[in-house]
C-alpha positions as CSV (number, residue, x, y, z in Angstrom):
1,X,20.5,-45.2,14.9
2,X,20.1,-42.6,17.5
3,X,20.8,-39.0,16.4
4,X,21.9,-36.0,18.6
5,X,18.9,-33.7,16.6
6,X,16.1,-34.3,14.8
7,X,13.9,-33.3,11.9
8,X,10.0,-33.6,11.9
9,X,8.2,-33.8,8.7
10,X,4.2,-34.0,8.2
11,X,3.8,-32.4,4.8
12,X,0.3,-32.3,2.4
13,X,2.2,-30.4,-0.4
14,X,5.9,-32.4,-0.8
15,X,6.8,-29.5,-3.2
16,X,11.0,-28.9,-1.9
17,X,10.8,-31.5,1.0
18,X,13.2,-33.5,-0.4
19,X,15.9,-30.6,-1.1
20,X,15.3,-30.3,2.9
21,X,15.6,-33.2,4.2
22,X,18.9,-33.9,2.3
23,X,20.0,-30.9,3.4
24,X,19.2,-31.7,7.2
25,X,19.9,-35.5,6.9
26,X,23.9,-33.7,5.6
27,X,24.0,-31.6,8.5
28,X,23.5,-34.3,10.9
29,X,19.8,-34.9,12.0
30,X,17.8,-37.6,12.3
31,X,14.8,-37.6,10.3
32,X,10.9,-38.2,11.6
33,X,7.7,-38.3,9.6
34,X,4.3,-39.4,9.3
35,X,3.4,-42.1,7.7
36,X,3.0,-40.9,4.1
37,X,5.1,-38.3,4.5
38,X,7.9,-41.0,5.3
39,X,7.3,-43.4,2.3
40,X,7.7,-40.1,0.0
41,X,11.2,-39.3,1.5
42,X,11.8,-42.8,1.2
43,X,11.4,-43.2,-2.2
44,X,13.9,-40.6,-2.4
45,X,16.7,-42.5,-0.8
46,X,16.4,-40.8,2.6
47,X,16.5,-42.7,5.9
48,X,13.6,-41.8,7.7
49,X,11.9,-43.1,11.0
50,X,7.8,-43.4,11.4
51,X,6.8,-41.3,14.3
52,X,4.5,-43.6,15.1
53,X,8.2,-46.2,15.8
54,X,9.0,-43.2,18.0
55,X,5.9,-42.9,19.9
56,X,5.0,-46.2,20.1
57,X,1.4,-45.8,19.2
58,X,0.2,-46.3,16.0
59,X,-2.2,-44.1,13.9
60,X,-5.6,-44.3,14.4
61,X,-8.9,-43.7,13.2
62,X,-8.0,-43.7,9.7
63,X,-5.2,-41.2,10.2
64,X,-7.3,-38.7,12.4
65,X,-4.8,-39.4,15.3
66,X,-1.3,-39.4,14.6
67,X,1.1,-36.6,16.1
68,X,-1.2,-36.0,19.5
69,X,1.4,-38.0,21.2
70,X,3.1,-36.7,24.4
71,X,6.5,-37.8,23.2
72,X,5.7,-35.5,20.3
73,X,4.9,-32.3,21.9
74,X,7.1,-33.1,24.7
75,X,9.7,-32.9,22.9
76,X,8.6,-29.9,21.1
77,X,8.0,-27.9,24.4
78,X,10.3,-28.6,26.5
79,X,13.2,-25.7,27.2
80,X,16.6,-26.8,26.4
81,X,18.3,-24.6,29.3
82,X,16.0,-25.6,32.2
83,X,17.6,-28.8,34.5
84,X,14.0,-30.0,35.8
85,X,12.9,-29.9,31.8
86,X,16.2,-32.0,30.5
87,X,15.6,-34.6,33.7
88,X,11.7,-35.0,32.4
89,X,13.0,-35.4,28.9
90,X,15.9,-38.3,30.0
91,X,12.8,-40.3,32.2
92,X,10.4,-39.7,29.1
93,X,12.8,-40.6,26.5
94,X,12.1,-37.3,24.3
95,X,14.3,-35.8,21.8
96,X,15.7,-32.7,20.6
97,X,14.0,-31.5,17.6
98,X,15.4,-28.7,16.2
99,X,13.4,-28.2,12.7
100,X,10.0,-29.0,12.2
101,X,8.3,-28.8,9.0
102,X,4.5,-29.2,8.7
103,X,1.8,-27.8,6.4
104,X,-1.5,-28.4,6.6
105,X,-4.4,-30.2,4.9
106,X,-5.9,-28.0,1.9
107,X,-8.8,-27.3,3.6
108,X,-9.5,-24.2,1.4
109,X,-9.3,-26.0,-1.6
110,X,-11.4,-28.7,-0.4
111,X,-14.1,-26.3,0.8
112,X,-13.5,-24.8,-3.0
113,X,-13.7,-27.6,-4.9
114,X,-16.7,-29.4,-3.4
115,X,-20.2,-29.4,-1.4
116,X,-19.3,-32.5,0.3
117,X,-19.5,-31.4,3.4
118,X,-17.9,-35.1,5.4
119,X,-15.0,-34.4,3.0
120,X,-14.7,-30.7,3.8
121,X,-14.4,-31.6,7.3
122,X,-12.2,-35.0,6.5
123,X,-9.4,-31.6,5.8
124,X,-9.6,-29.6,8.5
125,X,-6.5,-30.4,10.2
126,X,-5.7,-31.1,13.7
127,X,-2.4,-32.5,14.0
128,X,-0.5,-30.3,11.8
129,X,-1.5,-27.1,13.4
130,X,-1.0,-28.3,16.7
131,X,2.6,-29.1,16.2
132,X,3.2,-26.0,14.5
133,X,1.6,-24.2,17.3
134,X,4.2,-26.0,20.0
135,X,7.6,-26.2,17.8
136,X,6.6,-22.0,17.5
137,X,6.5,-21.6,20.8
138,X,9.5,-23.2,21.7
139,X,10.9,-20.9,18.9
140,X,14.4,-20.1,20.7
141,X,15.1,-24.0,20.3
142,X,13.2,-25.1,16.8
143,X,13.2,-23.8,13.7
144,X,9.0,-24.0,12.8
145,X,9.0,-24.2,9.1
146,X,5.3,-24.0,7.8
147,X,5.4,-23.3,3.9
148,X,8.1,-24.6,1.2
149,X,8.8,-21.1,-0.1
150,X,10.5,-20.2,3.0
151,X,12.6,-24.0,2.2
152,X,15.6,-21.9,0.4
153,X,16.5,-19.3,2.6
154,X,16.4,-21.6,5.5
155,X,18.8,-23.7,3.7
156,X,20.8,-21.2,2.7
157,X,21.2,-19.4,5.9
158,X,22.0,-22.4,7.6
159,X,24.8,-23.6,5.0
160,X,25.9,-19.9,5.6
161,X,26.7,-19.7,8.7
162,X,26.2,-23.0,9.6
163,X,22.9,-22.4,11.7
164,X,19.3,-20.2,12.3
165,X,20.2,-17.2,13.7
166,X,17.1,-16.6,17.1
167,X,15.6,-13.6,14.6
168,X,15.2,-15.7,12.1
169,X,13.6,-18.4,14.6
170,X,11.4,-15.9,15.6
171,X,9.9,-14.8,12.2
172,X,9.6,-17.9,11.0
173,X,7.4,-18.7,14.5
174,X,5.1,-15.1,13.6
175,X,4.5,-16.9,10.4
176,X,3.1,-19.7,11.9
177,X,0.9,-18.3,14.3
178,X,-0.4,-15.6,11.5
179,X,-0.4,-18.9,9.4
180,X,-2.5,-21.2,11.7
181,X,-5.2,-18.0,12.8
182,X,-5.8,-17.7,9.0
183,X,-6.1,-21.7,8.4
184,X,-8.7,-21.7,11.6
185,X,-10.3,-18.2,10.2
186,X,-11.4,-20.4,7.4
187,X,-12.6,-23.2,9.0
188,X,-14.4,-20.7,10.9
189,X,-15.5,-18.7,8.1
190,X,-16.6,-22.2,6.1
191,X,-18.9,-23.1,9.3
192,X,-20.1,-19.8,9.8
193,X,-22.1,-19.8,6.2
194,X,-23.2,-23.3,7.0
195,X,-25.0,-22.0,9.9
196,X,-26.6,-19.4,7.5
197,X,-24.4,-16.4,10.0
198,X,-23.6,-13.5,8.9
199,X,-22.5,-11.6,12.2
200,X,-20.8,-14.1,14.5
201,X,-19.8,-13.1,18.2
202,X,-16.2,-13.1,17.0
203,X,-15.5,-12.6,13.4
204,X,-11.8,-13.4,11.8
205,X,-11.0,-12.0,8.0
206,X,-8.5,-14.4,6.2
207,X,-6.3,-12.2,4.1
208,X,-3.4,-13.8,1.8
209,X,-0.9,-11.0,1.1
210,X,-0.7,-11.0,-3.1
211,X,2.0,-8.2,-3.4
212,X,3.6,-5.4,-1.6
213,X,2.5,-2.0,-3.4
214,X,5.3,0.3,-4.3
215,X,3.2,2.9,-1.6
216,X,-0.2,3.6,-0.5
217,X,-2.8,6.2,-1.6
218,X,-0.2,8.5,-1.6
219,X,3.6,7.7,-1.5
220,X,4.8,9.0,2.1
221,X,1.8,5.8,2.9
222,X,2.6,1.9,2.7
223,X,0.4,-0.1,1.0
224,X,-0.6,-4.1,0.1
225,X,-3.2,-5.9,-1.4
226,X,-4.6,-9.1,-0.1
227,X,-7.0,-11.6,-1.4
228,X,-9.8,-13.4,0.6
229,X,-10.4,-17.4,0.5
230,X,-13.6,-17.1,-1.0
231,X,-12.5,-14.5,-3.8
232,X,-13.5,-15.9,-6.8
233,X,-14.5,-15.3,-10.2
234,X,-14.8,-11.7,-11.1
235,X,-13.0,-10.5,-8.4
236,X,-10.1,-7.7,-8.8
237,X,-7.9,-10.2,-7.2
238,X,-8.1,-12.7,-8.9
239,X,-7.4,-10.4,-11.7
240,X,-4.7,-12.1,-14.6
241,X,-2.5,-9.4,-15.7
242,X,-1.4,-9.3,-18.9
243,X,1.2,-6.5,-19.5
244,X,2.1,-3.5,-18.3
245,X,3.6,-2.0,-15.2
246,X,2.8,-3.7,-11.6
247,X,-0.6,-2.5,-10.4
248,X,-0.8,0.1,-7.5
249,X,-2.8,0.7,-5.0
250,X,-4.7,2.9,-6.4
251,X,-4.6,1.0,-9.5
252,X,-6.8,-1.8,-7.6
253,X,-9.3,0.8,-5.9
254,X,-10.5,1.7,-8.9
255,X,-10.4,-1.5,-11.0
256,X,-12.9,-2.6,-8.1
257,X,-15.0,0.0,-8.8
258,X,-15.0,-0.8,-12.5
259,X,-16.0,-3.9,-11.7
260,X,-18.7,-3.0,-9.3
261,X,-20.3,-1.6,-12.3
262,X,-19.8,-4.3,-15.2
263,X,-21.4,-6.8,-12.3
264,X,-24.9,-4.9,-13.0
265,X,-25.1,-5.5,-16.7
266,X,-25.6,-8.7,-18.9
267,X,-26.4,-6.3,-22.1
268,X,-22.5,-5.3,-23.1
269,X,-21.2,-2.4,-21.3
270,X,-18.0,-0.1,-21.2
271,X,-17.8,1.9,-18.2
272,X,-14.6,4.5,-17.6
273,X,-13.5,5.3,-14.0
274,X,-11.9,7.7,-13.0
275,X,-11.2,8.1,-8.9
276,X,-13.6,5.2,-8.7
277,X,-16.8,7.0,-10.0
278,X,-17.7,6.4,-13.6
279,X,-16.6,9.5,-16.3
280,X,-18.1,7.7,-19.2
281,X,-20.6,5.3,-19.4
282,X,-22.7,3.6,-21.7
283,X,-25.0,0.4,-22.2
284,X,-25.7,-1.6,-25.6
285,X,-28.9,0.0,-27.0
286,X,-30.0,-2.6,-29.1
287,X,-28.5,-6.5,-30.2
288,X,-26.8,-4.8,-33.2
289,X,-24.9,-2.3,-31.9
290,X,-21.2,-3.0,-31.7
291,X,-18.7,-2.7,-28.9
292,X,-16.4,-0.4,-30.3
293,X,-19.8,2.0,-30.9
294,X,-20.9,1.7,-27.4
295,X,-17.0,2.3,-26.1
296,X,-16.5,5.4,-28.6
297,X,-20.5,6.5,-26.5
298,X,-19.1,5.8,-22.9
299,X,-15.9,8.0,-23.7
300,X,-18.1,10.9,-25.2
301,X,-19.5,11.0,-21.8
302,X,-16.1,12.7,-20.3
303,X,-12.7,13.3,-23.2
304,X,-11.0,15.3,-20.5
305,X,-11.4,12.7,-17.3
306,X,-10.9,9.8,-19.3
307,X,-7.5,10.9,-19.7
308,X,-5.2,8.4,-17.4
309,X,-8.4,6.7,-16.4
310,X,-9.2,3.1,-16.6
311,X,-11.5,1.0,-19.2
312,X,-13.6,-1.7,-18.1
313,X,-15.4,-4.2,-20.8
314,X,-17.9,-7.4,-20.3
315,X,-17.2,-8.9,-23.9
316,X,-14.4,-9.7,-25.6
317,X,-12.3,-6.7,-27.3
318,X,-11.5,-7.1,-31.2
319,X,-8.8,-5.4,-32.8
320,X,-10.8,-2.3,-34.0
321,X,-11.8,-1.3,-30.3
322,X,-8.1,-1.7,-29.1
323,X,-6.8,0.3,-32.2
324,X,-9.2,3.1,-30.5
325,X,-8.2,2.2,-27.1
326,X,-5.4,3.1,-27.7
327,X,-6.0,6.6,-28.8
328,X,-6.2,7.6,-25.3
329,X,-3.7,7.0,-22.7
330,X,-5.5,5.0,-19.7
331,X,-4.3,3.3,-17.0
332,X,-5.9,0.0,-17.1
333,X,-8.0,-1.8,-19.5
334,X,-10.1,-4.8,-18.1
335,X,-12.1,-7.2,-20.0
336,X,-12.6,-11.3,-19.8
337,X,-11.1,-11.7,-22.8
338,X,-8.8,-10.4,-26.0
339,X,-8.4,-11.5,-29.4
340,X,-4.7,-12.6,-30.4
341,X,-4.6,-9.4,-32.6
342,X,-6.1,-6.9,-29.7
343,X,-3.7,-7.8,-27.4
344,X,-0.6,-7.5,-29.4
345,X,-2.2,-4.1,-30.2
346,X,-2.8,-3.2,-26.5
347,X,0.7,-4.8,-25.9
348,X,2.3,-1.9,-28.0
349,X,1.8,0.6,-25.3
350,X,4.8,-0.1,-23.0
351,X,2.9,0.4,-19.6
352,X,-0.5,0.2,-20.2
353,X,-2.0,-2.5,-17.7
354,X,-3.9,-5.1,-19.4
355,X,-6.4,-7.4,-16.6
356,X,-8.4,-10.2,-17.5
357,X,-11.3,-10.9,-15.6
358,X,-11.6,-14.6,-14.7
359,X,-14.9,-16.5,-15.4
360,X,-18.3,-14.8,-15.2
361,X,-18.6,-11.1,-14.5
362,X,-22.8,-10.6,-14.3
363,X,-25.0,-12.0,-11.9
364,X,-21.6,-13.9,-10.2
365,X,-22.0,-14.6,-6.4
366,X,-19.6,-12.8,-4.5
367,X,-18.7,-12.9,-0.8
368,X,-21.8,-11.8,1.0
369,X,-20.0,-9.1,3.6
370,X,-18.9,-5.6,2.5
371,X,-15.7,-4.5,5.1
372,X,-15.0,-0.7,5.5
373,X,-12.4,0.3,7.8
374,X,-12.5,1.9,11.2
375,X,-9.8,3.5,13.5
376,X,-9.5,0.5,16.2
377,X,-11.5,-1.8,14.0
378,X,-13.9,-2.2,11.0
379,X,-17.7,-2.2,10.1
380,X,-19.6,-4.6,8.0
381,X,-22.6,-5.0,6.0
382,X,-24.4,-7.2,3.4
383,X,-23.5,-6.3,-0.1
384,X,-25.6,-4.1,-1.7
385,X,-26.6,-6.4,-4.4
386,X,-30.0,-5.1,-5.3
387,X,-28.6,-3.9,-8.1
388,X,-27.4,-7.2,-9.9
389,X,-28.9,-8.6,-12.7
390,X,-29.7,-11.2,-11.0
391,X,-32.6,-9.2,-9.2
392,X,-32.9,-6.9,-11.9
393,X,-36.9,-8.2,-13.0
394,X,-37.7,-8.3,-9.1
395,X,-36.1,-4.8,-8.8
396,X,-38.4,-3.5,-11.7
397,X,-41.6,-4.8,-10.4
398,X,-41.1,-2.8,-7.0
399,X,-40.9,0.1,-8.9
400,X,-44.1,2.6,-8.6
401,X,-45.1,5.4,-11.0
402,X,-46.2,8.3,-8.7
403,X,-46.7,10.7,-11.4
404,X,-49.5,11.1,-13.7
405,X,-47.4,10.8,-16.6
406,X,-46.8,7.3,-17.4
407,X,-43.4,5.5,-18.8
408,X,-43.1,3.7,-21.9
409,X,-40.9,0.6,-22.0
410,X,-37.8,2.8,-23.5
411,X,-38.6,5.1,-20.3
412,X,-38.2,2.2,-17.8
413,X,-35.2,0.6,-19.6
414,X,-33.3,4.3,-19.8
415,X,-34.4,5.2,-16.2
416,X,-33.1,1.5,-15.2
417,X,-30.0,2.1,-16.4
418,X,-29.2,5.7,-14.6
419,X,-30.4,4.0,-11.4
420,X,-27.8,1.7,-11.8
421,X,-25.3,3.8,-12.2
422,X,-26.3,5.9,-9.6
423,X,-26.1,3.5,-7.3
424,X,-22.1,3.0,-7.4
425,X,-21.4,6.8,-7.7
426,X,-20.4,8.7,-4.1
427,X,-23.1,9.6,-2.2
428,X,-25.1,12.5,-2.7
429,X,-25.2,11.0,-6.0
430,X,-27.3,12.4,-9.4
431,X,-27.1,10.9,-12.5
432,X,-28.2,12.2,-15.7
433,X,-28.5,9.3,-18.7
434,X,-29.6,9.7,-22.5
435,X,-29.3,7.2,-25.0
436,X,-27.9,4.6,-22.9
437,X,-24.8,6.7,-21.6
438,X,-24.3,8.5,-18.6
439,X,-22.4,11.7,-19.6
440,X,-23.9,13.5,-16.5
441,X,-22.6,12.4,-12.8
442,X,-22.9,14.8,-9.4
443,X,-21.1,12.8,-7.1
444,X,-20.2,13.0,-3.4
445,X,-22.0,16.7,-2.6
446,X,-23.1,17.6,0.8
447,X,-26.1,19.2,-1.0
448,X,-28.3,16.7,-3.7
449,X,-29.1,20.1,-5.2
450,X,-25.4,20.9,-5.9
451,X,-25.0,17.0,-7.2
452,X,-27.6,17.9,-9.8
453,X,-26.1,21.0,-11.0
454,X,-22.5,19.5,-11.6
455,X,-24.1,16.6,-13.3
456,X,-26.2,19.2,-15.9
457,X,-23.0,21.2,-16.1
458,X,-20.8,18.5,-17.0
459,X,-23.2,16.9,-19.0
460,X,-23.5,20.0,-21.3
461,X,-20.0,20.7,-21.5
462,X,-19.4,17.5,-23.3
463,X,-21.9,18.7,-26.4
464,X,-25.4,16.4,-24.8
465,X,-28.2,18.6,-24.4
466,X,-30.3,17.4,-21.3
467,X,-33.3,17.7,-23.0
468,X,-35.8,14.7,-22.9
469,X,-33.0,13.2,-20.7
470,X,-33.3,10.9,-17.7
471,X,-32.0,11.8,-13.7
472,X,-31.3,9.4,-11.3
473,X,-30.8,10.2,-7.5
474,X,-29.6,7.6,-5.0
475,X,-31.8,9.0,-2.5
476,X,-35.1,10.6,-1.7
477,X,-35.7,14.2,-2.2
478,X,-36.0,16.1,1.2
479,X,-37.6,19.1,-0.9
480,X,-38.9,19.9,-4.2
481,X,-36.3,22.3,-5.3
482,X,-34.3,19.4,-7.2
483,X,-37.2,18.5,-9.3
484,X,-37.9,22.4,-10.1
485,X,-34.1,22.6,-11.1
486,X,-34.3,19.4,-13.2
487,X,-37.5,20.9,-14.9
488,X,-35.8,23.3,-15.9
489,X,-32.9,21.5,-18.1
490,X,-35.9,20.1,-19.9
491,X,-35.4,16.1,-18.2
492,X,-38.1,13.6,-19.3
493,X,-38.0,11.5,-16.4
494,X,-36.7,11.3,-12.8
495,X,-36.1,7.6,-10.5
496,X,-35.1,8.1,-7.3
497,X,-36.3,6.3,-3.5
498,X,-39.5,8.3,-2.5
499,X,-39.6,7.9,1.1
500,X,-39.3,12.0,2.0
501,X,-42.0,13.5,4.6
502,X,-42.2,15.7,1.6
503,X,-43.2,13.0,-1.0
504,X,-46.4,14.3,-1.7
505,X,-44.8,18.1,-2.6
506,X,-42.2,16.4,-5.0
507,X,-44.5,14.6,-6.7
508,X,-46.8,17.2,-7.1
509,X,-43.6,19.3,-8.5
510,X,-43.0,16.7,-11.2
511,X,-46.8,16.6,-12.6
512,X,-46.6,20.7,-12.5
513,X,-43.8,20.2,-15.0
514,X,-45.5,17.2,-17.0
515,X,-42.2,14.7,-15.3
516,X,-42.4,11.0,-15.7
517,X,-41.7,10.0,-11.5
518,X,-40.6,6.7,-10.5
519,X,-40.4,5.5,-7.0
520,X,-38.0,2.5,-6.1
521,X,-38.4,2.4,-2.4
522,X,-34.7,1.1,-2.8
523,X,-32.1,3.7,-1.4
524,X,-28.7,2.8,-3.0
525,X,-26.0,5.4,-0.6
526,X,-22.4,4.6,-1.6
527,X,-20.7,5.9,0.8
């Protein structure tokens, strides 16, 4: 039976293709498919015609060739209103498709789920974006439908008013092309690690929108959040949340940054952020110490910040920490886990956001390329992942003792610790540690000087004497006046870079004042 209009289906994910095709098959069109495609409508009671029937030419190659047929995108190109086009589409028998709907091998998932790399390939589509690609272009004629969530208002703008209005048309063809870059920014992305590069000619991010913020930064700014293909485990976006109100844009700035820090530690660790650098912070001093201890230690480090802050937890939490949790009101608590009890606890505060961190959190591999924004375009770098875990015993042995005091292994361990933290606090960054918690933090100063005294000055004004305590800088010293100044508070032991044209006069500054000095020859700027 010949039709007036037709429908062309090639679909890897069948989820509301049925609802469709009814619908179209009701409004008069002639329905088209591939050949597995067409045996699932089929089954459904729908009369459907193979496109290979239509083309006269089978599929080949296992399936490889199918809709690269010049019937096919003949009569996806051609313009309706142009006589030497509708003369070429009588002598080549094409037809007047008016809907296409095609989505496209999972090539993300495959390139997920396994290392076999003839399978990978086996689902990187050709067909299906090429169709896509010519139905959109011909967008004031076909309707290019390439996802089943846009399935019911399609329908219900066509029952409506009894057709697709050209704006619609016209979105629905921006989709596809934004649809088809991002499926061929994969591939590319996929092929690009294969080759071992990390700064291709032309590079291509693939960003899946997750939600719409209610506004930016600031609320006179817009604002989204989008995950990346190869986001995975312990990654803010992939993020389960568990309660509380919808997560701003803020809200995911700084659960990145809490994040950032809990990658560096396999010993259990709560770390508070506040305007993504860390308030409170504090590391398990020995295999007995509880979590609840070492979370009542992190939030000594800063009562007043912590305030509308968020909490961020490698372990499971137990009812007693959330009973304390919530004591103070915070923004967001994250953690891989929470007993039954803990959450109903956590629950109990109406907005409190509640994330759980999927899979591992320490040592994880994450995408190797850091992005930072430019006006006009962007810049990016490796990851700065010195600082994992994963690298921690290579990190240590690098380290060199330039002063004639030497470090015990509680030295190293403390000084190990500040380091860390120094190295996800703003740049000029100073840390001052004690006990395993980092109570003292000079971030983003133009002066390193100035980053030192804020960190002693908000270090003793939450009761910690800096006496016998440990600094951290994220960067060399250009002069000795910082080490003279830390002298001073009474520190035991200073870990920074080295690599100063005055190295020699700050280390001679730090055996004047008896100083434990470790050089990392590791500069950690976080800018």
């Amino acid at each position: 039976m010949q039709y007036e209009q037709y429908a062309l289906f090639s679909l890897s994910d069948t989820e509301g293709a049925v609802e469709l095709a009814t619908f179209l098959h009701r409004q008069g069109l002639g329905l088209m498919a591939t050949s597995s495609t067409a045996k699932f409508l089929r089954r459904a009671g729908l009369e459907v015609e193979n496109v290979s029937d239509f083309t006269d030419a089978p599929e080949i190659l296992d399936g490889r060739v199918k809709t690269l047929h010049p019937k096919i995108h003949g009569s996806l190109l051609y313009l309706r209103h142009k006589a030497e086009h509708l003369e070429e589409q009588q002598r080549s028998n094409l037809r007047d498709i008016a809907v296409v709907a095609v989505n496209l091998y999972p090539f993300a998932q495959a390139a997920s789920d396994s290392n076999d790399e003839a399978h990978i390939v086996e689902n990187i589509d050709i067909g299906g974006p090429s169709m896509l690609r010519s139905a959109a272009k011909n967008y004031r004629n076909i309707s290019a439908l390439c996802q089943p969530s846009d399935y019911a208002d399609f329908i219900a703008e066509w029952g409506e008013n009894g057709q697709i209005s050209p704006e619609t048309r016209r979105k629905l063809a921006a989709k596809v092309y934004s649809h088809t870059a991002h499926y061929d920014a994969l591939i590319g992305s996929w092929l690009n690690r294969q080759n071992g590069e990390l700064f291709p000619e032309k590079l291509l991010i693939a960003g899946e929108r997750t939600q719409l913020t209610r506004y930016g930064e600031n609320p006179h700014q817009l604002g989204a959040i989008y995950k990346t293909a190869n986001a995975g485990n312990g990654v803010v976006t992939h993020c389960k949340q568990m309660h509380g109100k919808e997560m701003s844009y803020n809200n995911f700035l700084d659960a990145e940054a809490a994040l950032s820090f809990l990658r560096m530690f396999r010993k259990s660790a709560v770390i508070i952020i506040k305007h993504q650098n860390p308030c409170g912070s504090a590391l398990e001093r020995h295999s007995k110490e509880n979590l609840l201890s070492i979370y009542q230690r992190a939030l000594a480090c800063d009562t007043v910040s912590a305030f509308g802050g968020i909490v961020a937890i490698n372990r499971e939490v137990t009812l007693p920490l959330a009973e304390k949790l919530c004591e103070t009101f915070y923004e967001i608590i994250l953690a891989p886990n929470y007993t039954k009890d803990a959450l109903q606890k956590l629950q109990s505060k109406k907005n409190l956001r509640i994330l759980q961190i999927p899979g591992q959190i320490a040592g994880i591999e994450l995408p190797s390329l850091d992005f930072r924004p430019l006006s006009g375009g962007f810049a990016i770098q490796e990851l700065d992942d010195s600082l994992s875990p994963m690298n921690e015993t290579k990190e240590v042995e690098g380290f060199r003792c330039l002063s004639k005091k030497q470090p015990n292994e509680r030295d190293m361990q403390e000084l190990l610790f500040a380091w860390k933290i120094a190295g996800r606090v703003k740049s000029n960054a100073i840390v001052f540690s004690k006990d395993f918690a980092a109570p003292g933090v000079g971030a983003g100063q133009m002066s390193r000087i100035d980053s030192v005294r804020i960190a002693a000055q908000k270090m003793e004004s939450m009761g910690f004497s800096l006496e016998d305590s440990y600094m951290a800088s994220d960067a060399f010293f250009p002069f000795r006046d910082t080490v003279d100044q830390a002298a001073t508070y009474g520190v035991r032991a200073i870990i920074h870079p080295g690599g100063s044209v005055r190295d020699r006069e700050v280390i001679q500054a730090a055996d004047e004042h008896g100083l434990i000095m470790i050089c990392t020859g590791v500069r950690h700027f976080y800018h």
